[in-house]
N, C-alpha and C positions, 0 to 999 in steps of 0.2 A: 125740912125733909121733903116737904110736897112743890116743894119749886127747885128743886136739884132734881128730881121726876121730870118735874115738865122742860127743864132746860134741858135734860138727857134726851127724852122724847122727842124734841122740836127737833135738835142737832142729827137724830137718827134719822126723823123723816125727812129735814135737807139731804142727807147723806143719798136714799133711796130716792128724791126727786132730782137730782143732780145725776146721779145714774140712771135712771129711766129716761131720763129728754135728751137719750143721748151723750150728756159732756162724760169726758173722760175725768174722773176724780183728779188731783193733782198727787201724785205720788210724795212721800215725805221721806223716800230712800234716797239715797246717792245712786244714780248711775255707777254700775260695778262693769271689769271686764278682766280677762284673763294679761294687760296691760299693768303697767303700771298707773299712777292716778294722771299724769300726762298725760299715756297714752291714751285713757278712758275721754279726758276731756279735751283732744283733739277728735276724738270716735264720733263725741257726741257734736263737735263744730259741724265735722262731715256729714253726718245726720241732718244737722238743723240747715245746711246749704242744698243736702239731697233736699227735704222738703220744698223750701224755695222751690227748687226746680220742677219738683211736682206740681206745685200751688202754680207756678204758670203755666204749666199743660192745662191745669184745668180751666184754668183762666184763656186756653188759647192765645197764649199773647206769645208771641216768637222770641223778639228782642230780650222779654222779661226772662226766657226759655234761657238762650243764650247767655244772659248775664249770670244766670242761677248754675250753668254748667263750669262756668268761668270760677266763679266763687268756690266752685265741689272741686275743679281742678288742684286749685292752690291749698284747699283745706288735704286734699288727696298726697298732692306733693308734703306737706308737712309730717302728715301721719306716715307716708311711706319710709321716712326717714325716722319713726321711729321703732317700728316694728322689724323683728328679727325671723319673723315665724314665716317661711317660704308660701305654708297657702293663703296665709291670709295678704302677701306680698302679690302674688296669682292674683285674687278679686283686685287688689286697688289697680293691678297694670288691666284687668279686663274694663273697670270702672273709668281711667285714664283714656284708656284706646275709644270708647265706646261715647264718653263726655267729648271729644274732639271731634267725632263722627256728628253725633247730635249738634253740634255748633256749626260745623261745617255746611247742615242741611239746609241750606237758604235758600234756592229756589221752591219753596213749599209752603204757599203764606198762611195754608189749615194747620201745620203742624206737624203732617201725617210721619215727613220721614223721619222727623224728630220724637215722633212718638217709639218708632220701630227701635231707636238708639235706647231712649229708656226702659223700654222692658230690658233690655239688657243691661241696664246699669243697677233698675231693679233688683234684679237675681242675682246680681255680682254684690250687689251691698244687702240684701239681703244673707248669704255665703258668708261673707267678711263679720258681719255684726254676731251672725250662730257662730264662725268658727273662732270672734275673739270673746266669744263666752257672754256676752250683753247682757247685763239685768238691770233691774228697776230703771228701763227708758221710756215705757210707756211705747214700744214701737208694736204696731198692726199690722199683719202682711194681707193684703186684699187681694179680690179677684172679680177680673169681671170673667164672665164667659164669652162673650159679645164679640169681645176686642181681636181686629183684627181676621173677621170674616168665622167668627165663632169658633176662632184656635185658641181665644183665653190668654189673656195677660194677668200679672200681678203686680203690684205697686204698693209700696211702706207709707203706714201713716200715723202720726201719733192721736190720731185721738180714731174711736169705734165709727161714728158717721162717714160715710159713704160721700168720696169725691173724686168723680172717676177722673184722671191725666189721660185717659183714650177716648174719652164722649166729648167730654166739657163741657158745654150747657147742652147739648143733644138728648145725652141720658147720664146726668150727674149725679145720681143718684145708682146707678148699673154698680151690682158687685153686690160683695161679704166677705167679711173677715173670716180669713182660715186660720190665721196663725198669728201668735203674738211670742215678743221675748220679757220675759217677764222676772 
């Protein structure tokens, strides 16, 4: 009896030090959406290539930027084809329009006008993920205030830690979670 205590105990206080330093727990749900289970795990490809393309903002790396919009294109085109619902069809053509602008931005070896693309693909895949109902993804909507002469941008991340796509190593740490889909 007294070691199913302490093995209950030890796994509770993993539990509380794995959230406090930060990591995000690993969720044990399915990602759910107002989709079907295709559509849900095309939503979630889209997601995990949006990231990519975050993690090279932060990274400042252009190319890495480019290739991550490429990959959200074609996951974009997939999902497009399979959704019927008009607004959420609106965010992928805003998401589409605004991934092609960001690729295009190649004279700008900081990033800047590709960052200006991203907030907008931000807020279109942020729209698209609340309006197909998203749950158990683990996704974090940030914010810095900073970004952009202190107009404030927002940017999706799956884990709580703080990685800004408009500092990069400048002020990588700039922002907070506002919002999450849960």
């Amino acid at each position: 009896m007294f070691c199913f205590f302490v093995v209950l105990l030890s796994c509770t206080n993993k539990q509380k030090e794995e959230t406090q330093s930060g990591e995000t727990p690993i969720s044990k749900a399915t990602p759910q959406s107002k989709l079907d289970s295709t559509g849900t795990a095309l939503l979630m490809t889209t997601v995990g290539n949006y990231y990519e393309l975050k993690d090279a903002l932060v990274a400042t790396d252009a190319a890495k930027a480019d290739a991550a919009a490429q990959k959200l294109l074609a996951s974009m085109s997939d999902l497009q084809g399979k959704v019927k619902d008009s607004s959420l069809s609106l965010q992928i053509d805003t998401i589409n329009i605004e991934s092609k602008a960001l690729m295009a931005a190649t004279n700008d070896p900081k990033t800047e006008q590709k960052r200006v693309h991203f907030e907008k693909v931000s807020n279109a895949m942020f729209t698209l993920l609340r309006a197909a109902d998203l749950k158990n993804a683990g996704v974090y909507r940030q914010h810095c205030p900073m970004a952009f002469n202190d107009k404030g941008a927002y940017w999706l991340s799956n884990e709580t830690e703080i990685k800004n796509p408009y500092f990069g190593k400048k002020m990588l740490e700039c922002g907070e979670v506002t919002d999450s889909l849960k």
